[in-house]
N, C-alpha and C positions, 0 to 999 in steps of 0.2 A: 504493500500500500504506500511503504514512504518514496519508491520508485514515482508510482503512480502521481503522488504529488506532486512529485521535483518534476515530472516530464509538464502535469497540467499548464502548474507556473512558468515555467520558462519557455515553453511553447508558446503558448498562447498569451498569458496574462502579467509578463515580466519583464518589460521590457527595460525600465527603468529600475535602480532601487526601492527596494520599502513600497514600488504599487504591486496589487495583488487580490484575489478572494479576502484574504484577511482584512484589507482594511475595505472593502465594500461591506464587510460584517458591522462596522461601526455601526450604519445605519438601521441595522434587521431589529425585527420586535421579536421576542419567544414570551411567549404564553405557558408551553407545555412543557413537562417533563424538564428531563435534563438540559433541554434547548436552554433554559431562563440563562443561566452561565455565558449566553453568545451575546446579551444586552450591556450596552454601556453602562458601567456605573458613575459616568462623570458629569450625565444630565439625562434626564428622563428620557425614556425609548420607547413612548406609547405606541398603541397599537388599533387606534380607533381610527377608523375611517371618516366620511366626510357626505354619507348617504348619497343619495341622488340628487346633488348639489351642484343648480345649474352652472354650467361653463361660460367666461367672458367669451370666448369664441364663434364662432358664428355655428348654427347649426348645423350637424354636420347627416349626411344620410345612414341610419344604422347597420351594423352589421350582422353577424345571423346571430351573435350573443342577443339578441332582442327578441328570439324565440323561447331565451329560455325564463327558470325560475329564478333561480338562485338571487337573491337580490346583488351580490358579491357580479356575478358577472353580467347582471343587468349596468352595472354600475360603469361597466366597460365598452357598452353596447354601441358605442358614441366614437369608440376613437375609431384616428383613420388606421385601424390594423383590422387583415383579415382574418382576425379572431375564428376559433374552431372550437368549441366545447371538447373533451376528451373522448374519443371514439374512434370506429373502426374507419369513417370515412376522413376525420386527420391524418388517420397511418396511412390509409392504400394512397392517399393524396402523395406523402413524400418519399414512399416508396414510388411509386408512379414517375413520378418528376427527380427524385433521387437528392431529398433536399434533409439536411437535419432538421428535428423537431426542436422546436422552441418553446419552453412549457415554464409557465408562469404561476404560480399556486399563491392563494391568500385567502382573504374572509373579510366580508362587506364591514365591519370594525375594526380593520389595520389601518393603522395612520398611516405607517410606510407602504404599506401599499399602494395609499394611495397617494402619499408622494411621490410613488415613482410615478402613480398613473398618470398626474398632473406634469410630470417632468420630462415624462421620455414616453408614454404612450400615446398622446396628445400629441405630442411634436411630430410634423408630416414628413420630414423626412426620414428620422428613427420609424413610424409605420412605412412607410415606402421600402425600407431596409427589407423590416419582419415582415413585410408580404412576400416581397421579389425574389428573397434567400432563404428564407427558413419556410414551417408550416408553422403557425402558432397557435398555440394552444391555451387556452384556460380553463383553472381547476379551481372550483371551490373546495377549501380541504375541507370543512366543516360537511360536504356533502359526499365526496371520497375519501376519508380520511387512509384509505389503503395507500391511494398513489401518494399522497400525503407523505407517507411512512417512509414507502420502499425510497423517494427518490431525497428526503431528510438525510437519510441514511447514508446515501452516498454524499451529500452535502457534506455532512459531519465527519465521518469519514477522509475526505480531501480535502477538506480547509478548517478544521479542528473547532468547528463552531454551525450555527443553524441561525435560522428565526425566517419570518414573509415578512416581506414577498419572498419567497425560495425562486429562485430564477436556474433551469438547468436545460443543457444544452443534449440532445437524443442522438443516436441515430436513429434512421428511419425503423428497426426492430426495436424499438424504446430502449438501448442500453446508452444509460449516462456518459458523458465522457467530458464535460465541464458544470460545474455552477459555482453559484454563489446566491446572497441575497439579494439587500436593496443597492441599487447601483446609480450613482448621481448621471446625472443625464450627457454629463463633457467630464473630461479629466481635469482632477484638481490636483493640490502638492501631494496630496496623498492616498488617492485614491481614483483608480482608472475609471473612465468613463464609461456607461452604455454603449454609444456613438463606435466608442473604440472597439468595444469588445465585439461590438459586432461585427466591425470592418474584418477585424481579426481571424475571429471562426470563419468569417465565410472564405477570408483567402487561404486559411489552415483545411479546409473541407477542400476548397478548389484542388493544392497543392501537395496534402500528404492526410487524401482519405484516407487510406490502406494505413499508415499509420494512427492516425483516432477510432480507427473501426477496431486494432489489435488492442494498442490500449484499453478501448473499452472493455473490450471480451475480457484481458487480465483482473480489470478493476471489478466487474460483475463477478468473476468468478471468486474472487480474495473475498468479496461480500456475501458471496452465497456460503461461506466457509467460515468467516464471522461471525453470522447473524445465525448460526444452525442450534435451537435449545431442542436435546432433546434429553431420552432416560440414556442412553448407550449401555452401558454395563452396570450401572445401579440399580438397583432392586428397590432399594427404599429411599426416603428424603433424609436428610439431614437433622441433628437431635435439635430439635425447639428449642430447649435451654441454652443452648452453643446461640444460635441462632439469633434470640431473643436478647442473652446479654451484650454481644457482640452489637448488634446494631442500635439500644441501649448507649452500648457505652460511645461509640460512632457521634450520635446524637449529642453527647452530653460533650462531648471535644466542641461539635460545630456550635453550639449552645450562645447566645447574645447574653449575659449574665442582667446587661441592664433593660435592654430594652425587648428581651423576647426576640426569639426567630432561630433560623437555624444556617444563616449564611449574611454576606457583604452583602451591599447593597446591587443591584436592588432585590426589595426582598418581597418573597413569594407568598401568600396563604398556604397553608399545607396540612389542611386538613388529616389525609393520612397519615400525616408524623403523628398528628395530636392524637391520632385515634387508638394508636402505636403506643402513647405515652401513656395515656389510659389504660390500657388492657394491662401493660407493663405492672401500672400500678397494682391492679388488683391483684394480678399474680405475686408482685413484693413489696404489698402494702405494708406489713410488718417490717421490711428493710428500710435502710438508709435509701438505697436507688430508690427502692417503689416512690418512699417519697420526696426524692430528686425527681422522680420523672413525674408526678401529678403535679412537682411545682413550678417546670418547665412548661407545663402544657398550661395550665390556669392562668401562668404569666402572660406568656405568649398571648395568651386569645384576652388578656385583659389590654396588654399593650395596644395589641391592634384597635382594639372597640376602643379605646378611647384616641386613638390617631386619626389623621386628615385620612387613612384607605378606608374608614369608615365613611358613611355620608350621613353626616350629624343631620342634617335637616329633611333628606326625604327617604334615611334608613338604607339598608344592602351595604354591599363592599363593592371598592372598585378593584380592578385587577390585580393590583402591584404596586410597592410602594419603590419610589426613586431615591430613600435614602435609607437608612438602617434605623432611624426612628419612626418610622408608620408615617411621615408627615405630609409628604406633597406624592400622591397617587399618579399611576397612570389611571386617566379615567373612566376608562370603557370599565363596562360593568358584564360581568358573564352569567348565566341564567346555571353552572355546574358549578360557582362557585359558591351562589346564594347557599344555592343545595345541600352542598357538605358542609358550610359553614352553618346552616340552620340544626343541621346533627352535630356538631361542635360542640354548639354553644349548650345547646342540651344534653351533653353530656357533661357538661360544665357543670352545668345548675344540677344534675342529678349527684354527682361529685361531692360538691361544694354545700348543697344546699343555699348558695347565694344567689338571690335574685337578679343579681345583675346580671347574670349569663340569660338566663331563662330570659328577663325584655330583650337584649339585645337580638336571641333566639325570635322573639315573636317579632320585631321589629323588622326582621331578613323576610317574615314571608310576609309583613305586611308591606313589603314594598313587591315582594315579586307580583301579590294580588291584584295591588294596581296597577303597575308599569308594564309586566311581563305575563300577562295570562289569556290568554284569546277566552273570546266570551262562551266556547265549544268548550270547555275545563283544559287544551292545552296549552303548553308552556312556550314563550319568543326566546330566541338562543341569547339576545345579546341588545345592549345599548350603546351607543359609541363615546369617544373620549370626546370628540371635537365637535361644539356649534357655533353658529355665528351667535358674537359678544349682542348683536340689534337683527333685525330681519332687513335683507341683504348687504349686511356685510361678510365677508370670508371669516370662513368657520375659524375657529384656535380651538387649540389643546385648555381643555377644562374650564372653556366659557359659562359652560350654566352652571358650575359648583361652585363660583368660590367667590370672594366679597370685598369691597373696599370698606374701610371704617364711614366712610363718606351714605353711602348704601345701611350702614345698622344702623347709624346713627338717626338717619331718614326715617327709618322704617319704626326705629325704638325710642320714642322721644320722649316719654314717661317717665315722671322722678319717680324713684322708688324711696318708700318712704320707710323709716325707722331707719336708713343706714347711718354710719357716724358722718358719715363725708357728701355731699350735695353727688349726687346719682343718679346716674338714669337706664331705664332698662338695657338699652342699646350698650352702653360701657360695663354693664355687670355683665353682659354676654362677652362682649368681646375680652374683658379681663380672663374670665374663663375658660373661654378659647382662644386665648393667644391673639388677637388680632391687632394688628401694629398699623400704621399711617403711612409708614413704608410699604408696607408689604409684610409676610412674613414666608417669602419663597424667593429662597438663595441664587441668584443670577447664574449659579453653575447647574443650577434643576429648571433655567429658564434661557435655554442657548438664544433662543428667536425675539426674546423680550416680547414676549406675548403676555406675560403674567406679570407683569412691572406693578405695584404698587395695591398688587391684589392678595387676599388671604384664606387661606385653605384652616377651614374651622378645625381643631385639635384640642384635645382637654386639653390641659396645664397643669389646671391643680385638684383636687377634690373638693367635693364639696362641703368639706367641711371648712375645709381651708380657706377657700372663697368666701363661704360665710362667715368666716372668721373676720378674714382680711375687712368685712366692711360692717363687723357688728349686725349682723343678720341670724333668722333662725335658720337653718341645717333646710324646712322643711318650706319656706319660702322661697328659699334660693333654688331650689328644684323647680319649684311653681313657676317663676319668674323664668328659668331660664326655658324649661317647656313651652311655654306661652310666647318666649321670642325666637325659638324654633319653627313653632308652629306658621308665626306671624314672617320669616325669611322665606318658609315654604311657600305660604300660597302667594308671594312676591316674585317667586320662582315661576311660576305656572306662568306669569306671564312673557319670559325668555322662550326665545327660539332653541326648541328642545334638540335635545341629540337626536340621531336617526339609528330608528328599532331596527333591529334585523328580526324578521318574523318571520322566518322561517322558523319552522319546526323539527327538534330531531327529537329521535325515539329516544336515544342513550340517555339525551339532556332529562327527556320528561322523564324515561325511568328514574333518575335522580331526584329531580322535584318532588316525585312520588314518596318516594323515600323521605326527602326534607321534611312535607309535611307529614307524612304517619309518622314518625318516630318524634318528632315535635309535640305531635297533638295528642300520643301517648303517655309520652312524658308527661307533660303538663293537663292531661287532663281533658282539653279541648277537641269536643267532638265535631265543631266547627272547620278546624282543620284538620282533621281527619276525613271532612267531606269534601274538601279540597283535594284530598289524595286521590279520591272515591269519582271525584270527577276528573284528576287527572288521566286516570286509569280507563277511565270509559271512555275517554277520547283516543286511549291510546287504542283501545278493542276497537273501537269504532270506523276509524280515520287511519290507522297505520297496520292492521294488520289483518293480512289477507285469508279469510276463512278456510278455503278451499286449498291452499298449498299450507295451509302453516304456518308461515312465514314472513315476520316484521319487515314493515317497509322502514327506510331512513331516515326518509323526510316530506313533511310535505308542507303548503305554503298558505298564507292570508290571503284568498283573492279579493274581489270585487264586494262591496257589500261586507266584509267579515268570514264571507263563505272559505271553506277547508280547500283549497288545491293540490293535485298531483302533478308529476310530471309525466309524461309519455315518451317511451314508457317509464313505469315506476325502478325509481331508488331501491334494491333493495336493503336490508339490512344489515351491518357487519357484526363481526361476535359484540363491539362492546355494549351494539344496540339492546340483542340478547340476553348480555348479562345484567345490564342495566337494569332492565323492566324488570327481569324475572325476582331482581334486588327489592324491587318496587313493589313489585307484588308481594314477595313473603313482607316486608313490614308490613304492608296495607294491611295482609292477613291478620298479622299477629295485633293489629291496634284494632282492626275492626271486625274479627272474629269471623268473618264472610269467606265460607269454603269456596266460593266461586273464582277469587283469586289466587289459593292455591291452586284452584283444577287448573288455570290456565296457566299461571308458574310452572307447572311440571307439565305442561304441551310445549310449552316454548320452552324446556330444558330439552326436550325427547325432539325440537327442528335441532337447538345449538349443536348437539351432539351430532347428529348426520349433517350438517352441513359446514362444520367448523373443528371436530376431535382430529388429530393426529393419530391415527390408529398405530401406527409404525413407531414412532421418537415420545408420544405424550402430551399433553396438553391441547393448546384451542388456535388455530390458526385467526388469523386479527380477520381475514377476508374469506367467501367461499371459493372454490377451485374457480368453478366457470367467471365468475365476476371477474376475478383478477387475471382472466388468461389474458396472455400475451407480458404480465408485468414479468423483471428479471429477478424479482425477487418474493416469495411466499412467504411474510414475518410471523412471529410469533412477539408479541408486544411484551417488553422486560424489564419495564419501566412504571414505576408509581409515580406521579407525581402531580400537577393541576388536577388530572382525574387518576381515579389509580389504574393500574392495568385488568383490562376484563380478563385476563386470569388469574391477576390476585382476587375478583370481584368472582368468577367462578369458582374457586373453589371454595368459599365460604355456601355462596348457592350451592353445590353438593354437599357440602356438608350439614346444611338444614334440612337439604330437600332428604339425603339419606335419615336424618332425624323424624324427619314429618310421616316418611312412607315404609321404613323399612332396607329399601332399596339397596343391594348391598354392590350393586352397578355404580350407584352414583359415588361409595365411596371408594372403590377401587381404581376409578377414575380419578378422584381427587388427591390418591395416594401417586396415581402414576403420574399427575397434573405437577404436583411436589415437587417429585423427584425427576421430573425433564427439568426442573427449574432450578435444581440442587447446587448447579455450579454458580450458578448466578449468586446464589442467596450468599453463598459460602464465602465469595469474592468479596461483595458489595451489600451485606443485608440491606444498609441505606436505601439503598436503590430501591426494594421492595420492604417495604413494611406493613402493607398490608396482605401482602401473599406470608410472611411471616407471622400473621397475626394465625391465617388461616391454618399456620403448620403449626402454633401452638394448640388452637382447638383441637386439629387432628387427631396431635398426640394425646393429651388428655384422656384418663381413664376415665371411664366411663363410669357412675356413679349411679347408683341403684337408690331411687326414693321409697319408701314404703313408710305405710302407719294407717289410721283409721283416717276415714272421711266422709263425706257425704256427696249424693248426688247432686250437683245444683241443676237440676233437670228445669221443668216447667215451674215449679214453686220459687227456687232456690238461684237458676240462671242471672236475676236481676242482681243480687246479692254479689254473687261471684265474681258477677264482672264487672262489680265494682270493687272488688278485693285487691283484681288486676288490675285495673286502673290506679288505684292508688298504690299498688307494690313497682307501675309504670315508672310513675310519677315520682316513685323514692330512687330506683333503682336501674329499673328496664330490663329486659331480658337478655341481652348484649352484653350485661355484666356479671352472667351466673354459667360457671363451666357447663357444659352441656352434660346431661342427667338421659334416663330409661328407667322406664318403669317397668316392673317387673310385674305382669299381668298372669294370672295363670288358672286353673278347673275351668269348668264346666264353660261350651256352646253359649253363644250369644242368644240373650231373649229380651225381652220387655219386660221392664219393669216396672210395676205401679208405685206410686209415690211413697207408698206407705214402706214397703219391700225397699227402694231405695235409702226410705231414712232411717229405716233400722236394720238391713243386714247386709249394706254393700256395703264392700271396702276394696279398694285397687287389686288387692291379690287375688279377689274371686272373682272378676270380671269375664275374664275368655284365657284361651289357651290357645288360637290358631289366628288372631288378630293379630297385623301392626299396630303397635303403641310405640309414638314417640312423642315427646311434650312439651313446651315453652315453661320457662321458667320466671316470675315476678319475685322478687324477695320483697318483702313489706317489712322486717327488724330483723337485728343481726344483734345477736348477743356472745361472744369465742368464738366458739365454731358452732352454734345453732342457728339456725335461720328456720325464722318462719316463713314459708314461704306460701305461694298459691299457683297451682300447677292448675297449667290448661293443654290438653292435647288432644291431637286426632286420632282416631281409630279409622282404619283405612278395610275396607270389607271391600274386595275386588274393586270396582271402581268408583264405589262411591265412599265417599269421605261423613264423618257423623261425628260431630262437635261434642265434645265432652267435657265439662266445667267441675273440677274434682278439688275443693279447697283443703288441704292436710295441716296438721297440726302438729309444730314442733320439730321439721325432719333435721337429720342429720344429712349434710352436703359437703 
């Protein structure tokens, strides 16, 4: 590979010192995964786009990107390039004519992208180029995330970094053989131009095909040799304990001691670390680590909420902070990140018992209710960083969030009364939030001087200390500053908003689904839990195809609000799969409704045929036929912005084994493990929530018994409010997984009276599945009361069973 790179650069993209892929990386946004490491730390690297925001230029006539959906490549539909959506008629086109493919990938919420698109896609000569010399192609990744992957990978791979716009150069059988990211449109002191690069390729294609066709076949093959997880000669996974301390202690090296987080700026959400730090805990709650790691994770997510990545005024997080104190965001806002941070926060507040987690928890979904929910119950992927400051002026990076003192002081002109010092609401907010006359966003987090003299709201102090600071009560100071939130907000409503992407993906809303039932378990709220309940029926509804089984990707806002497809349809990749099927078991287990399990195990029984590795182990990221022709078949090895649908599968095996029996699903999750064993062992970091899933795994299996009662027709309402409130203490997510040991006599009916005096778990059946979720409601050593609820699975039908026990040992 390091051949491969010395030939790239110096061939093609070196012609000077110090220009190269590396510094066109300056400009890339990363969102995902390990990519975040390719973003500047030296000014903010947002990644929001600019919607369908008319051009100074004169109209121009569309190209066939105005056939499609995607709003990302609607967004392109305008320039003068002969734009190709990704298909078999771009390929036969440059095979036909014998031209390299030019493949462009990003998401209608990239700022850089769409700086390039403003820069270099726009300009009529750079399209003159990409018509006459190459085929060009655009990719939403957000709707491919496969080709996304395979061609990242060779990005990262030959220039030690990522982010979109991903720009990579084919031959006509799709094998890479140059890219990079965002590329300014001329050459500067330090980095080669578009203009250039393309002059380049085309005279390197003219004059030594034969050599970029061999190179590529090298480079394709080095990647296919790379990227290969499989079992090979292992039998089993790796011991969880090894596993667990090691990526443990990983964390607590990379660890912000002051500020929370787990890397330099810029710094990431990371839900899966926190969820990593929690299970940690429970396992060595009694140690010094357990509570090192519950105090990492509580920090962490207290830092954030009260930093500028929160949005003090209309709730959610924004993508990414641009310093290492949470303060000045990138400000697109992601509908995967609400998601996991709404299960976060709630496991915060289950923790803790401190209410501050649990508002900021209900605060995440009361913004996605509003802003991000289509009136059908599904969920929009994303909001962007950049709007225009007035309506039509050009957009800037975090026009509608952020505030001059000139602006509260308008807004909050109210003395507040009892303080020791003459006051007014508008200066009690902004003492609180930091808000300064200059600004209070550092010239090096503002390269463009877009954000000169404006402020990005961030606690400062507490509130008791504020109250302090002004002779006030503790419970005032709340009221007052609520009230001037409230009152920035709907002052807000009248700015020129950012532009929604509403598009819809399946993965995203499985997550949603999740956000809300595991939220509205926790806390009790059956209201969101109807959220989840409606998310889900849209997902049955709208994405997923009866008659084959199988989830579609995505689909779109038409006219009116109406659901659109595309033609033909998206189908779905594994993370879509695992997503939902994630979606469903909480929906299950918060709203007790077996019809989301039935569908949870149909869509486990498509992932498996269309996505298991029979031969190496685990879930390929895309199915065979989708991805033919790509040079690469991944298997996704990476937690990170979302975690990998095979860390997110094998926890779904190992419920769905819990719920049915099924000794398929676990032997799968053992073989899931152990394709991933090298990975884990290298880098648990990397995976921590496929580590979560290997500790479950291992976990002995733990036998409940004692007397109880039926909560049948009489007792039902009772029980399941036992579970709700052991939800609400606990959740089931925090109690190693348990079996009941069921056994005598044939299944029969039983009258109420027979239930309350002579059933108990032991005498139930002897030829049923019994497996059961677990609520703890008090913990006293090692006793827990708890309240078991499980299903008994009789051939195909599923029969709800509500069994409260007293006292057990666990």
């Amino acid at each position: 590979m390091l051949g491969a790179r010395a030939w790239l650069g110096s061939v093609l993209l070196l012609p000077r010192a110090g220009v190269g892929l590396a510094a066109s990386r300056r400009g890339s946004s990363s969102r995902d995964k390990d990519r975040s490491a390719t973003v500047s730390s030296s000014a903010p690297m947002p990644a929001g786009g600019k919607g369908s925001h008319p051009s100074s230029t004169p109209q121009r006539v569309p190209n066939r990107l105005i056939h499609e959906k995607s709003p990302y490549l609607l967004q392109h539909a305008y320039n003068p390039v002969d734009w190709y959506p990704w298909g078999q008629e771009a390929f036969d086109k440059a095979r036909k004519e014998n031209k390299p493919i030019f493949l462009s990938v990003g998401y209608s919420t990239c700022h850089w992208c769409h700086m390039m698109e403003e820069e270099s896609f726009q300009n009529e000569e750079i399209g003159r180029l990409l018509s006459e010399d190459f085929v060009s192609v655009k990719v939403d990744r957000e709707e491919r995330p496969d080709v996304d992957k395979v061609y990242m990978t060779f990005v990262q791979a030959t220039s030690s970094g990522g982010g979109w716009p991903m720009n990579v150069w084919l031959t006509p059988n799709l094998q890479p053989f140059v890219g990079g990211t965002y590329f300014p449109p001329e050459d500067g002191l330090t980095r080669v131009g578009f203009r250039t690069v393309l002059l380049r390729i085309r005279e390197q294609w003219k004059q030594n095909k034969n050599t970029l066709l061999e190179n590529s076949q090298r480079v394709t093959t080095a990647l296919l040799a790379r990227s290969e997880i499989s079992m090979g000669d292992r039998q089993l996974p790796p011991s969880a304990a090894t596993m667990n301390n090691r990526c443990f202690q990983q964390l607590d090296e990379g660890y912000d001691e002051e500020y929370g987080g787990f890397a330099e700026a810029p710094k990431f959400p990371t839900p899966v670390i926190l969820s990593f730090l929690f299970s940690y805990w429970l396992s060595h709650r009694l140690t010094q680590d357990g509570s090192r790691a519950q105090q990492m994770a509580l920090h962490t997510l207290k830092m954030m909420a009260n930093g500028g990545i929160r949005d003090h005024v209309g709730q959610g997080f924004h993508r990414y902070s641009t310093d290492c104190q949470w303060h000045v965001p990138h400000f697109e806002k992601m509908l995967y990140d609400q998601a996991q941070l709404a299960v976060a926060y709630s496991q915060a507040f289950q923790i803790s018992g401190d209410e501050f987690y649990s508002d900021v928890a209900k605060g995440i979904l009361q913004y996605v209710a509003r802003s991000l929910s289509h009136r059908s119950g599904g969920f929009y992927s994303a909001e962007d960083a950049d709007s225009p400051p007035e309506r039509g002026m050009r957009p800037k990076e975090g026009a509608y969030y952020v505030w001059t003192v000139k602006e509260v002081q308008q807004l909050l002109p109210e003395p507040v009364l009892g303080a020791t010092e003459p006051l007014t609401s508008g200066q009690l907010l902004m003492k609180h939030y930091g808000l300064t006359e200059a600004g209070n966003i550092s010239p090096s987090q503002d390269p463009k001087g877009e954000l000169q003299g404006q402020n990005v709201l961030t606690v400062r102090y507490s509130l008791e200390l504020t109250a302090a600071r002004f002779g006030l009560d503790v419970e005032a100071v709340r009221t007052l500053l609520n009230t001037g939130l409230e009152k920035l907000f709907q002052a807000r409503k009248h700015r020129p908003k950012p532009h929604l992407d509403s598009k819809m993906l399946a993965a995203w809303n499985g997550l949603m689904v999740s956000g809300y039932a595991v939220t509205g378990a926790v806390l009790g709220q059956d209201r969101l839990i109807n959220y989840a309940t409606n998310g889900a029926k849209f997902l049955k509804r709208h994405m997923f195809d009866v008659a084959s089984g199988r989830l579609m990707r995505t689909c779109y806002t038409g006219s009116g609000g109406t659901v659109e497809h595309s033609n033909p349809p998206c189908w779905g990749f594994l993370e879509d799969y695992a997503f939902v099927v994630r979606g469903l078991l909480d929906l299950y287990e918060a709203s007790q409704e077996s019809a989301w399990l039935e569908w949870a195990l149909r869509l486990q029984d498509t992932q498996d045929r269309l996505f298991w590795d029979s031969q190496g182990g685990g879930y390929f990221c895309s199915e065979a036929e989708l991805g033919a022709g790509l040079p690469l078949r991944l298997k996704d090895d990476q937690d990170g912005a979302e975690p990998s649908a095979n860390s997110v599968s094998a926890h779904n095996l190992l419920r769905l084994h819990g719920f049915t029996g099924h000794k398929d699903w676990m032997d799968k999750c053992v073989c899931l493990l152990t394709a991933f064993s090298e990975r884990m062992r290298r880098v648990p970091v990397a995976l921590p929530e496929m580590v979560r899933a290997l500790s479950a795994q291992q976990q002995t299996l733990k036998q409940v018994g004692g007397e109880g009662t039926w909560a049948g027709t009489s007792g039902k309402k009772e029980a399941g409010a036992a579970i709700a409130d052991g939800n609400r203490r606990w959740g089931s997510w925090a109690v190693p997984r348990a079996q009941v040991c069921v056994c005598a006599g044939p299944w029969r009916h039983l009258s109420d009276r027979e239930a309350e005096i002579n059933m108990s778990p032991w005498w139930l059946m002897k030829c049923f599945s019994v497996r059961l979720g677990i609520s703890v409601i008090a913990s006293v050593g090692t006793v827990l009361l708890v309240c078991v609820y499980f299903r008994v699975c009789v051939t195909l039908r599923c029969v709800s069973v509500h069994l409260p026990l007293r006292g057990m040992l666990v």
